[in-house]
N, C-alpha and C positions, 0 to 999 in steps of 0.2 A: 855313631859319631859321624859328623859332617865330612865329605873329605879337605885333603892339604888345601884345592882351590878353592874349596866354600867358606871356608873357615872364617868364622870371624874377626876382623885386625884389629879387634880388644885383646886375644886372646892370649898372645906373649908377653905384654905387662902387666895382664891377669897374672899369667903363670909367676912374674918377676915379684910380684906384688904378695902372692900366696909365698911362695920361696922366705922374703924377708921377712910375714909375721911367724912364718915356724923357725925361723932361726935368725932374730932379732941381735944375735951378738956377731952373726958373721961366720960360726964355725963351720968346719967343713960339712958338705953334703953329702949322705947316703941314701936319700931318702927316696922313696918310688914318686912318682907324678905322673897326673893321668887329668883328661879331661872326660871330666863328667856328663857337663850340658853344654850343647852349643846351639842356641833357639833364639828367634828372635827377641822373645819375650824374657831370656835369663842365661847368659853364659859364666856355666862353674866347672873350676878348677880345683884339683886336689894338690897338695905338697905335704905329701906324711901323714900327720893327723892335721891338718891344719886345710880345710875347705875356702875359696874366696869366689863369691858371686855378684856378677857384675847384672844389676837389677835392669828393667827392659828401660829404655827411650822412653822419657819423659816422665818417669815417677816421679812421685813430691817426695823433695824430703824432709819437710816437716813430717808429713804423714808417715814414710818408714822410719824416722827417726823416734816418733810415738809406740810401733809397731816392734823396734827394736827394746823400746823401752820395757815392753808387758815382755817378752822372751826373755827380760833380764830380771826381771824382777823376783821376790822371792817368793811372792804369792803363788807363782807359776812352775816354780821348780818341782821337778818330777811331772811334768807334764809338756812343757814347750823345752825344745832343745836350747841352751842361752848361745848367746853369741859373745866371740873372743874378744870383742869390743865395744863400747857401748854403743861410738859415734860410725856413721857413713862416711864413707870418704871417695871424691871425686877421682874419674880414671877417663879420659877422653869423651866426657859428654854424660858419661853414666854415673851412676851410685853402686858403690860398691861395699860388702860388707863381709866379716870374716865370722868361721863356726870351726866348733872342733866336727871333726868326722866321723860318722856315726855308721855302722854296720846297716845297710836297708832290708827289705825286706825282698828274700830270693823270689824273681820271676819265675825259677825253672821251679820251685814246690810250690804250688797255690794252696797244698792242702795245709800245708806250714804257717797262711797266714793268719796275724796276730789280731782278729774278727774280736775276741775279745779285750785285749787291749785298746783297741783302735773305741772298743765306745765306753771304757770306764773314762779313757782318756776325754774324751768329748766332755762326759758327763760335769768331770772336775772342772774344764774346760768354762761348762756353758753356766757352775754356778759358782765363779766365782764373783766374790763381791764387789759391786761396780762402786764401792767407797778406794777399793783397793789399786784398781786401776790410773794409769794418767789423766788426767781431765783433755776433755775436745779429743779424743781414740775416734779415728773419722768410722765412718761405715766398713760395714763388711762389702768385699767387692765382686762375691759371687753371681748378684744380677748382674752387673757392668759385664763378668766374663764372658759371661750365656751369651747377649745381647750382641758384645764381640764375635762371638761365632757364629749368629743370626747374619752380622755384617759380610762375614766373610765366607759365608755361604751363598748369599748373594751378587758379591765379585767376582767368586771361580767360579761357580757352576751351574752360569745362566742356564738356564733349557735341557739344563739334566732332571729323567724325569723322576726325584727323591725332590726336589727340591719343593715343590707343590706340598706334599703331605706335610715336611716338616715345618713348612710359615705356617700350614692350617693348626697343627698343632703351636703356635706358641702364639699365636693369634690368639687363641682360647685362655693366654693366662692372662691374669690383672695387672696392671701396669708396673704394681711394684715389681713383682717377678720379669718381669723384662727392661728392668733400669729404665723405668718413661715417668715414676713417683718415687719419693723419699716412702724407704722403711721405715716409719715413725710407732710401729705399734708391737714391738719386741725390742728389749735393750739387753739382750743377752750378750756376751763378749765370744766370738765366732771365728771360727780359723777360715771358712771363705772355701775353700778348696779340698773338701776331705779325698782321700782315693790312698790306697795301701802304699804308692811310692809316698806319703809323705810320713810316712815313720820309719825311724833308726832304732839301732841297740842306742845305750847309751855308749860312748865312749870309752866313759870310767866303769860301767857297767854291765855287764851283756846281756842281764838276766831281765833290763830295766830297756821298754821302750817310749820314745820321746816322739813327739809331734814335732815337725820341722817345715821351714818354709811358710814366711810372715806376711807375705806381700799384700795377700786380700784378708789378713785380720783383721775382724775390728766390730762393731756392732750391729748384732741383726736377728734374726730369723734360725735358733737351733736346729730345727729342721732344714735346714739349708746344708747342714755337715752329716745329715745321715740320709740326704736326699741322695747321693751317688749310688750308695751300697741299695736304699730304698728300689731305685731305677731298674736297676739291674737284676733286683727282685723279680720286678712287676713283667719284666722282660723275659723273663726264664733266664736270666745269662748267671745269676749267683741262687747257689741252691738254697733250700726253705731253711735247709741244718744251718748252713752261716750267717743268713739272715738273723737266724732267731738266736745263734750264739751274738752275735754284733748287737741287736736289739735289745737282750736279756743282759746283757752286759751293762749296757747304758742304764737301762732302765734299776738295777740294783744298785750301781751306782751312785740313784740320785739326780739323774738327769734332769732338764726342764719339765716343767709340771705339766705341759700340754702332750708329752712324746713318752709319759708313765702311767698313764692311759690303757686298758684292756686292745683298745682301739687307737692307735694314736695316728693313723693313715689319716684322719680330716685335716691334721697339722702338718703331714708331710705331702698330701697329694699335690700340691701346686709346686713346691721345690722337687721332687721328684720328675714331674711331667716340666720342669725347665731344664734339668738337668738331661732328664731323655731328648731335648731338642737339640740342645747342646752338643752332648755326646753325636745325637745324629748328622749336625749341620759340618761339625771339623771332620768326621768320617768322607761325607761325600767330596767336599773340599781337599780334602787331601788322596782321592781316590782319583777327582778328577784332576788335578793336577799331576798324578804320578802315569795318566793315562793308564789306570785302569777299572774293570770291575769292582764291585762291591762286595766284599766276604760275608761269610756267614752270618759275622755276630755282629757289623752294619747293617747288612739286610733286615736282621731283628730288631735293632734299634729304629729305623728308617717304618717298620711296616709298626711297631709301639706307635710310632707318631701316628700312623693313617688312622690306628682306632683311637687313641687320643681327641683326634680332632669332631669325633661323632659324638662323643660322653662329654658333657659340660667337667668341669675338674669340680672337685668336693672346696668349698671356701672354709670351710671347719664356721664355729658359734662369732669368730671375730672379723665385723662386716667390714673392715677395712681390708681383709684377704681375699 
C-alpha cells in the first residue's frame, strides 16, 4: 500500500462512499476497512463485505457501463463476479463502481492456486453466446494495455540496456497484437487481463471461484486470456504440471475451438510473446524508477524477449494474425 503522503485524494470519499453502500440505512458501524489498491490505473477500497473502485482517468462510461452490464447479467453468473449495482457513479473526475468482496487467491501458497478453475472459468467465459450479450460490448483492451507499457517503457527507461531486446521483440508481433489494427477476426467475449489476482471465492460461496475485474472486457482474441499463464510457460517461470492442469481445464471445458487443439500454441504464440513484452517492459520500468537492478524472474522475462525477437512468431492458418 501507498504510504499517508502518496496516497491518492480520491481515497477518503472513496472510503465515505464504500461506508454508505454497506450500510445504506445509517446504522451503527463495526465493520473492518482497508485499502485494497492504490494505482494510478484503479483505487479500491473495502468497508465489510462491500468493495468500491474508483476506475483510472479517462475511462468511458458508456463502455464500463456495457461491461458492468455482462458481470450482471445472468448468462454470466457463476463465472464473473456481479456488481452491487448496475449503474457507475461519478466521484471527483472518476467512475466508480461497487462489488461484494470476495476472498482472493493467497500469494504466500502458489501451490494452492485455482489453475483449474481459472480455465473452466475462461472457457464458459469465451463461449458464451454473443445473442446473449449487450449489443456494441466495445473490444477487449488487452492490446491497448501491452502497448501502454511498450509506452512506458520507453519514458522511464531511456538507455537501460533491457530496453533494446524488448522493442525487438514486439516489433516482431502484427499490428493487431500491439493496438496499431482493429481485432476483427475473433468475436469471442474476453476478460482482457487474465492473471490469478483476478479470481475470488464467491462471497456467498467459498467452495465457488469468480472472475473479477471488468475494465478490459470485451471482444477479442481467447487466447489472449490464457496468453499470461502461456508466457510464463514458455519462460520457465510456471511449471509444465500447472500449465497442463490450467490448459486441460480449459480445454475439457469446451473452450474456443482454435485453443482445443492437440497443438493449440499457433493460436496462442502471438498473445503469448505480447504478453511476455508486456510483463518485460513494466518490470524494467518500474526497476528503473525504484533505482534498482533487475531480479531473477525480470531477467527471464527480458532475456524471453531477446530470443523472441530472432524466431519470427507462429501466425497459426488465419492470415489476418
Amino acid at each position: 500500500m501507498n504510504s499517508i503522503s502518496s496516497a491518492s485524494p480520491i481515497l477518503p470519499e472513496l472510503r465515505a462512499r464504500a461506508r454508505t453502500a454497506a450500510h445504506p440505512t445509517g446504522i451503527p458501524c463495526v465493520c473492518g476497512a482497508a485499502t485494497l489498491a492504490d494505482r494510478p490505473d484503479g483505487a479500491v477500497v473495502r468497508h465489510g463485505d462491500t468493495v468500491a473502485k474508483a476506475h483510472a482517468p479517462g475511462t468511458d462510461p458508456a463502455a464500463l457501463g456495457l461491461r458492468l452490464a455482462v458481470a450482471a447479467h445472468p448468462a454470466l453468473k457463476g463465472v464473473l463476479l456481479a456488481p452491487l449495482r448496475p449503474e457507475v457513479s461519478p466521484l471527483q473526475g472518476r467512475l466508480v463502481t461497487f462489488w461484494p468482496y470476495g476472498t482472493p487467491v493467497d500469494p504466500e501458497h502458489p501451490e494452492h492456486a485455482p489453475w483449474e478453475a481459472a480455465g473452466a472459468l475462461l472457457a464458459r467465459l469465451h463461449t458464451t453466446p454473443a445473442h446473449r450479450l449487450p449489443p456494441a460490448l466495445p473490444a477487449m483492451r488487452g492490446p491497448r494495455k501491452a502497448a501502454r507499457a511498450l509506452d512506458r517503457l520507453r519514458a522511464e527507461a531511456p538507455g537501460h540496456p533491457a530496453v533494446e531486446p524488448v522493442l525487438a521483440a514486439w516489433r516482431t508481433l502484427p499490428p493487431w497484437a500491439r493496438a496499431e489494427a482493429p481485432y476483427d477476426h475473433a468475436r469471442a467475449l474476453t476478460h482482457g487481463d487474465l492473471h490469478l489476482g483476478q479470481l475470488v471465492r464467491h462471497p456467498a460461496d467459498s467452495s465457488t471461484w469468480l472472475l473479477i475485474d471488468v475494465d478490459d472486457l470485451g471482444l477479442g482474441d481467447p487466447a489472449w486470456d490464457l496468453a499470461r499463464p502461456a508466457a510464463w510457460f514458455a519462460c520457465g517461470l510456471l511449471p509444465a504440471e500447472e500449465w497442463t492442469r490450467f490448459l486441460g481445464a480449459y480445454q475439457r471445458t469446451g473452450g474456443a475451438k482454435e485453443l482445443g487443439l492437440d497443438d493449440p500454441w499457433p493460436a496462442l504464440d502471438v498473445p503469448a510473446r505480447a504478453l511476455t513484452a508486456q510483463t518485460a517492459a513494466l518490470a524494467v520500468a518500474k526497476a528503473v524508477t525504484a533505482g534498482r537492478e533487475l531480479d531473477e524472474v525480470e531477467e527471464a522475462v527480458v532475456d524471453a524477449c531477446a530470443r523472441m525477437a530472432s524466431v519470427p512468431p507462429q501466425l497459426g492458418s488465419d492470415p489476418a494474425k
